[in-house]
Backbone of each chain as ProteinMPNN parsed JSONL, in Angstrom:
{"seq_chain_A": "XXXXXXXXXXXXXXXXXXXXXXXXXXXXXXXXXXXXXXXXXXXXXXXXXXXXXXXXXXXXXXXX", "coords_chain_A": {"N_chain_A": [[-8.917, -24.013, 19.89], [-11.126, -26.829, 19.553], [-12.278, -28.42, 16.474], [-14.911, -29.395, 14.525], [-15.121, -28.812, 11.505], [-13.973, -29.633, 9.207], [-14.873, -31.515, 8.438], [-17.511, -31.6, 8.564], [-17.756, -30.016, 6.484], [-17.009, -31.798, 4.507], [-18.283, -33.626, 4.592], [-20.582, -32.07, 3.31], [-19.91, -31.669, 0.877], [-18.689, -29.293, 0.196], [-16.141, -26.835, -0.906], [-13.705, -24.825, 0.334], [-13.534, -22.625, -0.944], [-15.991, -22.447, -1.521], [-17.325, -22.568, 0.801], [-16.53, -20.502, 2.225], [-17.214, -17.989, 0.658], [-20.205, -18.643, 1.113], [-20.202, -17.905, 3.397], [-19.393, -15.476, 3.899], [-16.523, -14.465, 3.908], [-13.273, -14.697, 3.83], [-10.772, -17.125, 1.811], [-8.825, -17.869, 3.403], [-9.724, -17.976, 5.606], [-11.63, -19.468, 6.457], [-9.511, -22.105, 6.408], [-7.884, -20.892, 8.254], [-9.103, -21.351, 10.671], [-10.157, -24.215, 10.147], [-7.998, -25.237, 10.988], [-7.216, -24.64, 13.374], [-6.423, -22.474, 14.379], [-7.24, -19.899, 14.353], [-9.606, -18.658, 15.919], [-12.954, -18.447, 15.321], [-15.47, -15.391, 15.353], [-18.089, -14.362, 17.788], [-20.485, -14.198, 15.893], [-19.669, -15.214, 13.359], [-19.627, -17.672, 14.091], [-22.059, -18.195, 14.713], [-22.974, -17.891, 11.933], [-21.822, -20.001, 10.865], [-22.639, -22.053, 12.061], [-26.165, -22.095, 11.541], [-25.495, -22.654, 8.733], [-24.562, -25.173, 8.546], [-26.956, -26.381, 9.785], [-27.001, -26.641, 12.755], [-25.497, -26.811, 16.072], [-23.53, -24.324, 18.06], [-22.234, -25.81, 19.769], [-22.036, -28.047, 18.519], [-19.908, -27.852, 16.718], [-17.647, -26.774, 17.348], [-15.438, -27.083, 19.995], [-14.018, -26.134, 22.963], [-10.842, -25.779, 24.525], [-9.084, -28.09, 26.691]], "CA_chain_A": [[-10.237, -24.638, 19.987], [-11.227, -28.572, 17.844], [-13.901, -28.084, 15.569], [-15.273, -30.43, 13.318], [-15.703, -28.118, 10.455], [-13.574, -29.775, 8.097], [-15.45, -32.979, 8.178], [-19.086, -30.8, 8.481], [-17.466, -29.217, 4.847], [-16.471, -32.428, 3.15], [-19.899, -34.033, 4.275], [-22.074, -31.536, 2.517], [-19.26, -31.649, -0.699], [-18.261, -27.712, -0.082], [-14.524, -26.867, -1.158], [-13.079, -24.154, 1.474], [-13.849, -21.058, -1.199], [-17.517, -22.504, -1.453], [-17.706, -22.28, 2.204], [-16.433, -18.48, 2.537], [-17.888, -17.221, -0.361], [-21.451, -18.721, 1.811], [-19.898, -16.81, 4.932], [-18.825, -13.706, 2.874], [-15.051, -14.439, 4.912], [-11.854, -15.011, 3.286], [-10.751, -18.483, 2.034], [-7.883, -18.093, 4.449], [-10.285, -17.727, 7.263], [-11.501, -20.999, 6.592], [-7.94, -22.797, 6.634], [-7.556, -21.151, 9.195], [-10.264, -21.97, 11.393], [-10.184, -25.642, 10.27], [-6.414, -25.913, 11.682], [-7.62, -24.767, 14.75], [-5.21, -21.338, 14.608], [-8.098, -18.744, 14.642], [-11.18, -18.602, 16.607], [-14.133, -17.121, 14.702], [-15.565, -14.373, 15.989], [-19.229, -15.43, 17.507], [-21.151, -13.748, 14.56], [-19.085, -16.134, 12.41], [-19.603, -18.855, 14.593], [-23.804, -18.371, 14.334], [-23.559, -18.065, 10.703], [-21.591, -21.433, 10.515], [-24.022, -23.147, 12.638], [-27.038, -21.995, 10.73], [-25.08, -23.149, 7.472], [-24.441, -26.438, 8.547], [-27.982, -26.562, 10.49], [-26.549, -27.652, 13.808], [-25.404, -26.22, 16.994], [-21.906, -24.467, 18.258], [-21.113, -26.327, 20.562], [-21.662, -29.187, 17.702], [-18.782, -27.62, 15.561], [-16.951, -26.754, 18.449], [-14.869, -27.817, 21.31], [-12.872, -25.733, 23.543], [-9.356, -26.902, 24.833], [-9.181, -27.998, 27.866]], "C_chain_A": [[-10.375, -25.711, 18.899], [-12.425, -27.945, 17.484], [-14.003, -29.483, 14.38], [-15.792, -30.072, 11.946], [-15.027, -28.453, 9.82], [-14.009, -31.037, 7.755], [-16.66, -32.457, 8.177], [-18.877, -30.674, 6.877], [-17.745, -30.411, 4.016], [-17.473, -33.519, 3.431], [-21.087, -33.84, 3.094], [-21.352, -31.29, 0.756], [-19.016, -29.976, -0.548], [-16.922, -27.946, -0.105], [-14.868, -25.561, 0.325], [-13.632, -22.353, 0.556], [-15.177, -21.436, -1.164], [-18.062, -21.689, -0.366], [-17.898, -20.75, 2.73], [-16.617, -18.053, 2.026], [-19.781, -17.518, 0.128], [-21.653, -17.848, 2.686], [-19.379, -15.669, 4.265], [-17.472, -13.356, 3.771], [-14.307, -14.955, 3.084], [-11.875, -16.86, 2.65], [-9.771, -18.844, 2.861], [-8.378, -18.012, 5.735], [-10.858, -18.83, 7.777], [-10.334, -22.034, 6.852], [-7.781, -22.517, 7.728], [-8.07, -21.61, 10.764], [-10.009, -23.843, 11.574], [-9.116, -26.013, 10.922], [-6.612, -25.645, 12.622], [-6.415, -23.403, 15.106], [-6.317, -20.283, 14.654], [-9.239, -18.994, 15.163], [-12.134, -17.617, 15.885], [-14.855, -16.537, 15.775], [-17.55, -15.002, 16.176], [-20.197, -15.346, 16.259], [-21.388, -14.865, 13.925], [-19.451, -17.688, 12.769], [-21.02, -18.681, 14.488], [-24.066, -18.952, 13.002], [-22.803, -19.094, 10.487], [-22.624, -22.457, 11.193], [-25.563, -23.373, 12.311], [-26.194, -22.77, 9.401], [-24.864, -24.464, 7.658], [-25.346, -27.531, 9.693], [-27.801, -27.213, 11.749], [-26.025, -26.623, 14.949], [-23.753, -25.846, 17.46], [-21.275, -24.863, 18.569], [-21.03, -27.854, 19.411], [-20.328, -29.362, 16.711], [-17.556, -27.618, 16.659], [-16.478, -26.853, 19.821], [-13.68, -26.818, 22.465], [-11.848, -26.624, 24.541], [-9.4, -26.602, 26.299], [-7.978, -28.372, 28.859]], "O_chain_A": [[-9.952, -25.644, 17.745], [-13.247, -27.213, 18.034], [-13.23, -30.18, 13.724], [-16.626, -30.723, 11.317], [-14.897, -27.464, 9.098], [-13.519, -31.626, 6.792], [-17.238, -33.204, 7.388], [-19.695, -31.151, 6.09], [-18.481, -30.345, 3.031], [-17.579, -34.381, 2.559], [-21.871, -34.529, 2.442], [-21.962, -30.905, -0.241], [-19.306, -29.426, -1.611], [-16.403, -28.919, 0.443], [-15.871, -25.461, 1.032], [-13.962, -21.312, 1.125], [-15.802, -20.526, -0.62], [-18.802, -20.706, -0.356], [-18.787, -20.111, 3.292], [-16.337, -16.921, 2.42], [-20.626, -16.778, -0.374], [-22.654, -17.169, 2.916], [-18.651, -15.076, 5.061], [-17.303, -12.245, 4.272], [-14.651, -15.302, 1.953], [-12.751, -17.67, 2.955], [-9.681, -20.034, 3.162], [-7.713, -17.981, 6.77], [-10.809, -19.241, 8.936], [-10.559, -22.838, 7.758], [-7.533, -23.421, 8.526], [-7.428, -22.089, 11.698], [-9.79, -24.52, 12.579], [-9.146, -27.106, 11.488], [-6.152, -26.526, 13.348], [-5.649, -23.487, 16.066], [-5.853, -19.492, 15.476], [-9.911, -19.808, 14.53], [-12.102, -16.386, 15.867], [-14.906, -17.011, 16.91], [-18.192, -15.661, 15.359], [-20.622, -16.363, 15.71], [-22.444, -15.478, 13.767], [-19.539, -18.634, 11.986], [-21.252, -19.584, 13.684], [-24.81, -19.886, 12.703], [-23.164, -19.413, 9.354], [-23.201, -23.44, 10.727], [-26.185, -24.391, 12.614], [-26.7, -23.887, 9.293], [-25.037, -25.064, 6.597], [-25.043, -28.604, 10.215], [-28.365, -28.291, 11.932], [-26.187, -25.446, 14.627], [-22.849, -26.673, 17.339], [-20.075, -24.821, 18.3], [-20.076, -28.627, 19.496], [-19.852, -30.358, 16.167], [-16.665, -28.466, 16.681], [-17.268, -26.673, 20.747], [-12.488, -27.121, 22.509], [-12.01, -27.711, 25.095], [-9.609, -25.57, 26.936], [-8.125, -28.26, 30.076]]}, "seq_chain_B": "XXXXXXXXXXXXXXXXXXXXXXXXXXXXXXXXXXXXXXXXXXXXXXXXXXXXXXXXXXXXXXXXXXXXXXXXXXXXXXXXXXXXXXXXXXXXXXXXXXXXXXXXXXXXXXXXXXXXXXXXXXXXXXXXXXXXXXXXXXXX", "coords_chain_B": {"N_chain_B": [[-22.028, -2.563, -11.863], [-21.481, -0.439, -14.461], [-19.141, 0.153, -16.219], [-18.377, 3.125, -17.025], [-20.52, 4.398, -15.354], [-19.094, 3.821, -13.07], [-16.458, 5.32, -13.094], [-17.542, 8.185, -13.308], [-18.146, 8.033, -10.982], [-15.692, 8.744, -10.182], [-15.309, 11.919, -10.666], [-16.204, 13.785, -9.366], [-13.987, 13.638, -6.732], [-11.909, 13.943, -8.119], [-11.895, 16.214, -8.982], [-12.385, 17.724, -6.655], [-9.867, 16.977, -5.271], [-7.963, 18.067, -7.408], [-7.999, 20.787, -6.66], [-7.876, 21.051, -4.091], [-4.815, 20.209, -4.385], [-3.76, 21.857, -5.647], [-4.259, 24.32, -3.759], [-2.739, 23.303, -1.513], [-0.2, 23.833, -2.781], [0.152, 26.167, -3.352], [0.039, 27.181, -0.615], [2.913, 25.954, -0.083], [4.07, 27.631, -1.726], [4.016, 30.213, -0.428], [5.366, 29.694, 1.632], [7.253, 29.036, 1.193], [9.338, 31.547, 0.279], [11.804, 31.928, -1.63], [11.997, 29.866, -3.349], [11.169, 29.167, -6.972], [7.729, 30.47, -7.955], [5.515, 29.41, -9.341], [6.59, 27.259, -10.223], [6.67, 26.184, -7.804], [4.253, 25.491, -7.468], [3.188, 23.444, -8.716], [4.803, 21.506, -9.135], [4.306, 20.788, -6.444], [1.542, 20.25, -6.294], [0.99, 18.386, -8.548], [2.635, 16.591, -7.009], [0.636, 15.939, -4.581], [-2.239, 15.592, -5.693], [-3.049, 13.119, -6.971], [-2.982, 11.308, -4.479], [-4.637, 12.788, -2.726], [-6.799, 12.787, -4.173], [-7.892, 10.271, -4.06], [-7.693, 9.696, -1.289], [-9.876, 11.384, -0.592], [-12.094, 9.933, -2.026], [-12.145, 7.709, -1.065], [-12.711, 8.211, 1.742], [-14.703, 10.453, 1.735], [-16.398, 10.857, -0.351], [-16.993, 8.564, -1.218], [-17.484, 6.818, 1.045], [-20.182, 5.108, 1.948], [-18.979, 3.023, 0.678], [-16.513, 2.387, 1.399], [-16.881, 1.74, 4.288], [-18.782, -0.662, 4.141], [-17.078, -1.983, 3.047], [-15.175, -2.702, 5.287], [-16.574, -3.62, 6.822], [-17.376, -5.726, 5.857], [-15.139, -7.375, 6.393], [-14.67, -7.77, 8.534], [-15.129, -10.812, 10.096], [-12.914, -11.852, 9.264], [-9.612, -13.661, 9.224], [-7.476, -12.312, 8.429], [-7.634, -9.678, 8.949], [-7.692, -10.504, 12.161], [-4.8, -10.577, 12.029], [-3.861, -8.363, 11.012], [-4.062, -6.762, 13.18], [-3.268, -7.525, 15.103], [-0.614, -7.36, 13.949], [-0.202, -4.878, 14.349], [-0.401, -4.262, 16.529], [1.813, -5.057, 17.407], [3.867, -3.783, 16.117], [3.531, -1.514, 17.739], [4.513, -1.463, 19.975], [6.886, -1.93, 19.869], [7.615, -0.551, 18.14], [8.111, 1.725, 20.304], [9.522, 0.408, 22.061], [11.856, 0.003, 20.468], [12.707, 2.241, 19.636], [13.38, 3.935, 22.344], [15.799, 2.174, 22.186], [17.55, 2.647, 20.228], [18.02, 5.526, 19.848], [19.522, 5.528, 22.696], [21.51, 3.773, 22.37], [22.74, 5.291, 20.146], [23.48, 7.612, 21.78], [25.065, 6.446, 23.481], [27.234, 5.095, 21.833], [27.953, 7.184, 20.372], [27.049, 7.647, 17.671], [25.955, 8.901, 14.88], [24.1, 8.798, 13.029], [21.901, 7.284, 14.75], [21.241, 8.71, 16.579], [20.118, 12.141, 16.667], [17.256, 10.587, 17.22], [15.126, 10.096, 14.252], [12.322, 11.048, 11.612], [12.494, 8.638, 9.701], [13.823, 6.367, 11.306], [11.694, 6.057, 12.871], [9.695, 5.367, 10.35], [10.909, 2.877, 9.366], [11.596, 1.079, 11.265], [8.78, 1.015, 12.585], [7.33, 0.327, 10.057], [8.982, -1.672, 8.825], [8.54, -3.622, 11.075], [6.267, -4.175, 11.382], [5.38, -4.951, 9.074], [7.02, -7.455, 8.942], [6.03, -8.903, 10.909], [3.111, -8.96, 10.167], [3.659, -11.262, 8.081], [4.478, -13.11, 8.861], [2.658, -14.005, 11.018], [0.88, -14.442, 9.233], [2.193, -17.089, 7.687], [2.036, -18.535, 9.476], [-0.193, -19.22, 9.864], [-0.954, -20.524, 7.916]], "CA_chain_B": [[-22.129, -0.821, -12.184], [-21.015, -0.122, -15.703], [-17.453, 1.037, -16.373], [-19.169, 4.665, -17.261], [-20.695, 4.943, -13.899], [-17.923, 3.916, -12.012], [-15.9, 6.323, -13.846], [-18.388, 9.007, -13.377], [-18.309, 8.529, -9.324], [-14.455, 9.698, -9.574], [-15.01, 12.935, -11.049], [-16.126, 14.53, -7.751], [-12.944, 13.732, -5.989], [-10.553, 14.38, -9.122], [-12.074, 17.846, -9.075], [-12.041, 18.339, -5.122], [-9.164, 16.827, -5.058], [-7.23, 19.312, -7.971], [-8.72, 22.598, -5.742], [-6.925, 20.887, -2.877], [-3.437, 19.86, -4.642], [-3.123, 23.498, -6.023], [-4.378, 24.713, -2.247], [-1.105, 22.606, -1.078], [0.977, 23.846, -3.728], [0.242, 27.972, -3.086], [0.68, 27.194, 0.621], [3.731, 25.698, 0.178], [4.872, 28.326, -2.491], [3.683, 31.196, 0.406], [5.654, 29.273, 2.714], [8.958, 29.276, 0.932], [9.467, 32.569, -0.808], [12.849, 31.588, -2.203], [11.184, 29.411, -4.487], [10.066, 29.911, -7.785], [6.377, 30.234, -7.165], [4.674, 28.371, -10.267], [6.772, 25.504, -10.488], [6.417, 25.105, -6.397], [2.646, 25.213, -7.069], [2.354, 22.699, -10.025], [5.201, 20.346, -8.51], [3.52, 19.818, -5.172], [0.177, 19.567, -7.083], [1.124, 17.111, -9.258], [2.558, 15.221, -5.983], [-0.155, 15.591, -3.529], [-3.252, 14.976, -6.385], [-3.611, 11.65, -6.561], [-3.433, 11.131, -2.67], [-5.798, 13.63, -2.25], [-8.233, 12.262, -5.292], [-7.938, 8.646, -3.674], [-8.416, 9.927, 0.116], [-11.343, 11.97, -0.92], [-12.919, 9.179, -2.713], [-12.502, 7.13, 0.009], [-13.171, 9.167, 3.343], [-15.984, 11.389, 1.537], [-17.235, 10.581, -1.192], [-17.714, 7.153, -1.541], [-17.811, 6.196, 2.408], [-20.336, 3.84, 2.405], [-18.58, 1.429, 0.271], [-15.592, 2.099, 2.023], [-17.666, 0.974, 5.359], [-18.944, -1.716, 3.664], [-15.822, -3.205, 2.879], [-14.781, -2.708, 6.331], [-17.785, -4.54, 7.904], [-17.472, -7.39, 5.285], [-14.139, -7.527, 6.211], [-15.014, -8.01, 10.16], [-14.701, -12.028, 10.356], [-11.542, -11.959, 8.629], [-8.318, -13.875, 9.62], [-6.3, -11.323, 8.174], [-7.478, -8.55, 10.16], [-7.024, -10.65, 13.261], [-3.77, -10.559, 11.856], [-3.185, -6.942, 10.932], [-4.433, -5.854, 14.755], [-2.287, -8.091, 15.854], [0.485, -7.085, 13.672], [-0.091, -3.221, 14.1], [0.24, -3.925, 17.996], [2.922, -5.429, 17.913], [4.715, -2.682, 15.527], [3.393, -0.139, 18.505], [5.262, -1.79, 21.03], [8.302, -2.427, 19.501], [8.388, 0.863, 17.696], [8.231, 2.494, 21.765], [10.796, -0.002, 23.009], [12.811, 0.296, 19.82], [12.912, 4.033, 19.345], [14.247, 3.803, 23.132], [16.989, 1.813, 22.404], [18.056, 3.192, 19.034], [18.569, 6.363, 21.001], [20.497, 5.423, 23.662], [22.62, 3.113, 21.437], [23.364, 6.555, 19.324], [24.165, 8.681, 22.772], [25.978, 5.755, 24.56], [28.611, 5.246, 20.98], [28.162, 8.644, 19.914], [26.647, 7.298, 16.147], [25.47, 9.991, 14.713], [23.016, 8.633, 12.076], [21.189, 6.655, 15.107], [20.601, 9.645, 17.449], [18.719, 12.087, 17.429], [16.025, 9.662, 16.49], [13.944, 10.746, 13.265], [10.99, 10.033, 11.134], [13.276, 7.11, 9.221], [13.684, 5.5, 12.168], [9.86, 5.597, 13.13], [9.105, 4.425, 9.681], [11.825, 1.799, 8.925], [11.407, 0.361, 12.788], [7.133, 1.174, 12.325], [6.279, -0.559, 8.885], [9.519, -2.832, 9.092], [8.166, -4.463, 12.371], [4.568, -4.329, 10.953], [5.235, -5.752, 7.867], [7.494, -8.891, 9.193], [5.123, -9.505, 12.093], [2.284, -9.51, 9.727], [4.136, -12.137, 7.366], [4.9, -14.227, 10.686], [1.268, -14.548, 11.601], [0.385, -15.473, 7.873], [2.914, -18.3, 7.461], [2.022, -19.361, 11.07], [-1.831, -18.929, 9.798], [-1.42, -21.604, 6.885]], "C_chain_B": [[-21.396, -1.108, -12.953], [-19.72, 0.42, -15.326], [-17.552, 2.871, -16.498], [-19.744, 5.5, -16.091], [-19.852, 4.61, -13.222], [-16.883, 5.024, -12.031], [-16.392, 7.444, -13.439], [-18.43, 9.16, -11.527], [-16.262, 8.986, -9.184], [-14.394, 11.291, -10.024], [-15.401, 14.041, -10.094], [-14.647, 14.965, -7.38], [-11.935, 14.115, -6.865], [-10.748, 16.091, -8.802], [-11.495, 17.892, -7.568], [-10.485, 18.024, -5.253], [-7.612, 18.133, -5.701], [-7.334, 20.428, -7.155], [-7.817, 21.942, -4.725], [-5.532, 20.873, -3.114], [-3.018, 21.199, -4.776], [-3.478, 24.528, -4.751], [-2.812, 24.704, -2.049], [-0.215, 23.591, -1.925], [1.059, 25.16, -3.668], [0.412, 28.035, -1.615], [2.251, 26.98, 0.887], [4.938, 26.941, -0.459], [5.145, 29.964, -1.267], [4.78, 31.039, 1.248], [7.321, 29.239, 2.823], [9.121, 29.83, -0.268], [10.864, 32.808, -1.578], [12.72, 30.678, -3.493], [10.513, 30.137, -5.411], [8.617, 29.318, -7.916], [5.42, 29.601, -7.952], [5.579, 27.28, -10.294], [6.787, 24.931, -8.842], [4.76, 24.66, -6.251], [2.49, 23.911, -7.63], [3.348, 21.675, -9.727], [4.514, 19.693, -7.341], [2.112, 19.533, -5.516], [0.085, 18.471, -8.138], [1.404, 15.775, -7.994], [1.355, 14.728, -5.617], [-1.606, 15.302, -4.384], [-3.603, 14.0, -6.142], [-3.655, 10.99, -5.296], [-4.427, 11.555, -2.122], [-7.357, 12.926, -2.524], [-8.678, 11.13, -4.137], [-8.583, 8.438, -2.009], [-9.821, 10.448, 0.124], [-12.126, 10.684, -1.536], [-13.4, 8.512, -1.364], [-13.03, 7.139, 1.409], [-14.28, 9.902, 2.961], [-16.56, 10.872, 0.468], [-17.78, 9.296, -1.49], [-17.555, 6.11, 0.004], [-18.238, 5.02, 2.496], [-19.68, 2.522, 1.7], [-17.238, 1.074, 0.956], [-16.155, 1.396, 3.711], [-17.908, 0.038, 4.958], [-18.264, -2.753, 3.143], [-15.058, -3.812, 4.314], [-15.425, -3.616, 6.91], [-18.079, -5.852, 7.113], [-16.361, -7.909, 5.931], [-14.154, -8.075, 7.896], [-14.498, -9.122, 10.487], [-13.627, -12.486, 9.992], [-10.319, -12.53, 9.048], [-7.458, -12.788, 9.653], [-7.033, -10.027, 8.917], [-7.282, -8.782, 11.485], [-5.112, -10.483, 12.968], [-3.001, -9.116, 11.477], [-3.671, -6.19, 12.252], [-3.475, -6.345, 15.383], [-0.709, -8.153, 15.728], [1.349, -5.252, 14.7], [-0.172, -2.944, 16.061], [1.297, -4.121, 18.496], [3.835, -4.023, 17.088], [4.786, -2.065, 16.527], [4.44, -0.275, 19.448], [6.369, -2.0, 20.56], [8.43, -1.239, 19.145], [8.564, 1.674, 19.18], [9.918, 1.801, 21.897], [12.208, -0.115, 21.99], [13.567, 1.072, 19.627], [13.632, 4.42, 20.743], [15.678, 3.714, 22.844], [17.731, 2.339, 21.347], [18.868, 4.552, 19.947], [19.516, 6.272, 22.118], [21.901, 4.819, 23.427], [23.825, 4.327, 20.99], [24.358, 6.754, 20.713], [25.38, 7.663, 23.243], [27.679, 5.846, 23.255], [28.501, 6.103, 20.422], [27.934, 8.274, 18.007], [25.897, 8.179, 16.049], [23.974, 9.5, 13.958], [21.572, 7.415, 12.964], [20.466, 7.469, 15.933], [21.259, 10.836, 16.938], [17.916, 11.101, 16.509], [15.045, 10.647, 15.313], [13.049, 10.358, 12.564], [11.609, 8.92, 10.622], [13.14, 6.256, 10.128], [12.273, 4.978, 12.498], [10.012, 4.77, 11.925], [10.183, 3.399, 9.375], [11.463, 0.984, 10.328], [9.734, -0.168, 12.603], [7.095, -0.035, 11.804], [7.411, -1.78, 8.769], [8.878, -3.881, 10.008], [6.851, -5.121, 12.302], [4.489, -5.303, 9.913], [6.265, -7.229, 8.016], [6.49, -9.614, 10.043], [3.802, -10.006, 11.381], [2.404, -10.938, 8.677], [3.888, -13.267, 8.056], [3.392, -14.756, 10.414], [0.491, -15.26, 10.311], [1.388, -16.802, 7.642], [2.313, -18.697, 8.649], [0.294, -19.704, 10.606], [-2.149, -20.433, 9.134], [-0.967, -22.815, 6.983]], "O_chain_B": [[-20.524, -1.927, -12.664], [-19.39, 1.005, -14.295], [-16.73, 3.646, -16.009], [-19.607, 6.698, -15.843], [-19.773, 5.459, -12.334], [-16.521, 5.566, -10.987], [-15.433, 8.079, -13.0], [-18.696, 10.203, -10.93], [-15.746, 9.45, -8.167], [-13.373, 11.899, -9.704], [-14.853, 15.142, -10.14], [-14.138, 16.072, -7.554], [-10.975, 14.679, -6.34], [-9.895, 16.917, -8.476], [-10.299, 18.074, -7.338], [-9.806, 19.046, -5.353], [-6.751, 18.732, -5.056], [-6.272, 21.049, -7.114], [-6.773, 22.582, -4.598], [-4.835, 21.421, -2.26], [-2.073, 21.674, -4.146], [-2.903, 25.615, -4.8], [-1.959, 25.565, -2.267], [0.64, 24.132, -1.224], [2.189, 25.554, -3.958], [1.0, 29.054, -1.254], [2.851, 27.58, 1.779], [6.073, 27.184, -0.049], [6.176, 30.637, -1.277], [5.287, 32.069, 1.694], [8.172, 29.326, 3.708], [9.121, 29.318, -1.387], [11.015, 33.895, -2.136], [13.366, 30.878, -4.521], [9.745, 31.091, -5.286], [8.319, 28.125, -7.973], [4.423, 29.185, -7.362], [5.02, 26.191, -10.425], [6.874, 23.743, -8.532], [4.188, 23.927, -5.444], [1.667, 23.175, -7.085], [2.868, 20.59, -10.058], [4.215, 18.506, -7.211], [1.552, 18.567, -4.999], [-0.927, 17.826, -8.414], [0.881, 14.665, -7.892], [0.882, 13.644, -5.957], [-2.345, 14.639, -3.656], [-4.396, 13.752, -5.234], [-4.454, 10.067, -5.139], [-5.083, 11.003, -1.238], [-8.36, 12.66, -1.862], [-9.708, 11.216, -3.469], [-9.403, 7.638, -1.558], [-10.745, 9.963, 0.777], [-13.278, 10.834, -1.13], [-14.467, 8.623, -0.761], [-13.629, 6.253, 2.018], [-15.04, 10.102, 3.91], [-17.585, 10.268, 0.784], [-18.898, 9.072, -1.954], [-17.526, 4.88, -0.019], [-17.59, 4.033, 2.846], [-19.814, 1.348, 2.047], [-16.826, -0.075, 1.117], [-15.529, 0.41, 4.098], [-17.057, -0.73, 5.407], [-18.571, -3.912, 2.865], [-14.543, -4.919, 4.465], [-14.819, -4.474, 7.552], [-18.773, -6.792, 7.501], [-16.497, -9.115, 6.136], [-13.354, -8.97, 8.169], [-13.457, -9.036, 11.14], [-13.299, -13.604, 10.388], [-9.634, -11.566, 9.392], [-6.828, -12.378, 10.628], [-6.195, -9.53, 9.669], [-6.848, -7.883, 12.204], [-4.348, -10.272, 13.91], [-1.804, -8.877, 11.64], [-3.62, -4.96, 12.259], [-2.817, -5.695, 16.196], [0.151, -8.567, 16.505], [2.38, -4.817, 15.213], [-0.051, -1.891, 16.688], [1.791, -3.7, 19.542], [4.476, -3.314, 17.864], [5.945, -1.739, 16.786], [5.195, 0.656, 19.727], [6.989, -2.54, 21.476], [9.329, -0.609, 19.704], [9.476, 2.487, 19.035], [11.018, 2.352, 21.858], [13.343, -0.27, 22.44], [14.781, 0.96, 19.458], [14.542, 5.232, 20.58], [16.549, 4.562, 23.041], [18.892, 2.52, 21.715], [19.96, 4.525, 20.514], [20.308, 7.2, 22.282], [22.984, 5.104, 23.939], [25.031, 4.414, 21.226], [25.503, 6.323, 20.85], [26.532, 8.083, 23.352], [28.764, 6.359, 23.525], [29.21, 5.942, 19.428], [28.75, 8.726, 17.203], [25.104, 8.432, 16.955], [22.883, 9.877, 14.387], [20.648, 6.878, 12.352], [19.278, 7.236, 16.154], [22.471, 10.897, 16.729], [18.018, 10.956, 15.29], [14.427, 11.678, 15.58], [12.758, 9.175, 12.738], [11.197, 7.921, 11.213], [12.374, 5.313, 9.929], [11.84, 3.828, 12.417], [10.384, 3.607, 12.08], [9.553, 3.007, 8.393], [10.842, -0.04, 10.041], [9.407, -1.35, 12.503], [6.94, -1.112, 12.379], [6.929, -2.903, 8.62], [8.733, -5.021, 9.565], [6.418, -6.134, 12.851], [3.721, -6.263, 9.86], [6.178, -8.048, 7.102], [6.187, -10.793, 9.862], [3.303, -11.089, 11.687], [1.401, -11.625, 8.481], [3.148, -14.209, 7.769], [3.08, -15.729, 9.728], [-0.236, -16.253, 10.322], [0.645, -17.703, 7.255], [2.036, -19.87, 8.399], [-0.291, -20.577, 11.247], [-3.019, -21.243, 9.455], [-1.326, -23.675, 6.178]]}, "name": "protein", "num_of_chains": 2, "seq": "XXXXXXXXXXXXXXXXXXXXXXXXXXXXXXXXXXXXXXXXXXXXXXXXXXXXXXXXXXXXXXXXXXXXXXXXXXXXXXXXXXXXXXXXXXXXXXXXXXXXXXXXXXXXXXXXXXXXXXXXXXXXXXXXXXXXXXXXXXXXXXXXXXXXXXXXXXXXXXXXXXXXXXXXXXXXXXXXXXXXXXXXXXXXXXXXXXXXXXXXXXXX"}
């Protein structure tokens, strides 16, 4: 899945542990997210879309 | 929490846990009367203690934090990655433990068949613990 969460991050000036220390995740869950190798779980995917006040399908893109 | 109270929540499980090691250790002495019967108590109680202490802490006595690590732990890469390890171990340890076996019977190797716990765990946590490596290099 594309996401635009590593350009959402380096908008608002968050490093990658900022970010998951916001989301109470890993900093490897971020990495891996941003590379597009793990799909967050939707939970994860709410509480990024509240954190970066915007909508899921705004972060994300499924492959088509 | 202070170093004093943290301290202070293991002395539960040290205790339960001692009453259980020296349990173990008069079962085992009951169990093999060829043995001499205080040093089979106070060897396998010295083993099985600190397993005990550490399980007890964690399974009873201090639960919810062990839940609470669990349910932080939910969104986690790395547990997609240890479910995904620990299925793949399952399946491989089935179709491994097969072939190990048949390997043995077919060249008559003794140390491959009959299949025993070694095999489980060397095949098991081998398979578990490369697969989970895999998925972390592949992760980053």
């Amino acid at each position: 899945m594309d996401n635009r969460l590593t350009h959402l991050r380096s908008e608002r000036g968050l490093s990658q542990a900022a970010l998951a220390e916001l989301l109470g995740v890993s900093r490897q869950t971020i990495i891996s997210i941003e590379r597009g190798r793990f799909d967050p779980s939707l939970p994860l995917a709410f509480k990024l879309a509240a954190t970066f006040e915007t909508t899921i399908e705004a972060i994300f893109t499924p492959d088509r | 929490m202070s170093l004093i109270l943290r301290l202070r929540t293991w002395v539960p499980p040290i205790a339960a846990g001692l009453v259980l090691a020296v349990a173990a250790g008069a079962a085992y002495a009951w169990r093999n009367p060829g043995q001499p019967r205080l040093l089979s108590i106070v060897v396998m109680a010295i083993l099985t203690w600190p397993v005990l202490t550490i399980a007890l802490q964690m399974l009873v006595f201090d639960r919810r934090a062990t839940d609470a690590e669990i349910d932080r732990a939910k969104d986690d890469v790395e547990r997609a990655w240890f479910q995904e390890a620990g299925a793949t171990a399952f399946v491989t340890l089935i179709g491994g433990l097969i072939c190990v076996q048949a390997l043995g019977d077919a060249f008559r190797i003794p140390w491959l068949s009959p299949i025993g716990l070694t095999h489980v765990l060397v095949l098991g946590l081998g398979t578990f613990a490369l697969s989970y490596l895999w998925l972390r290099r592949r992760g980053r």
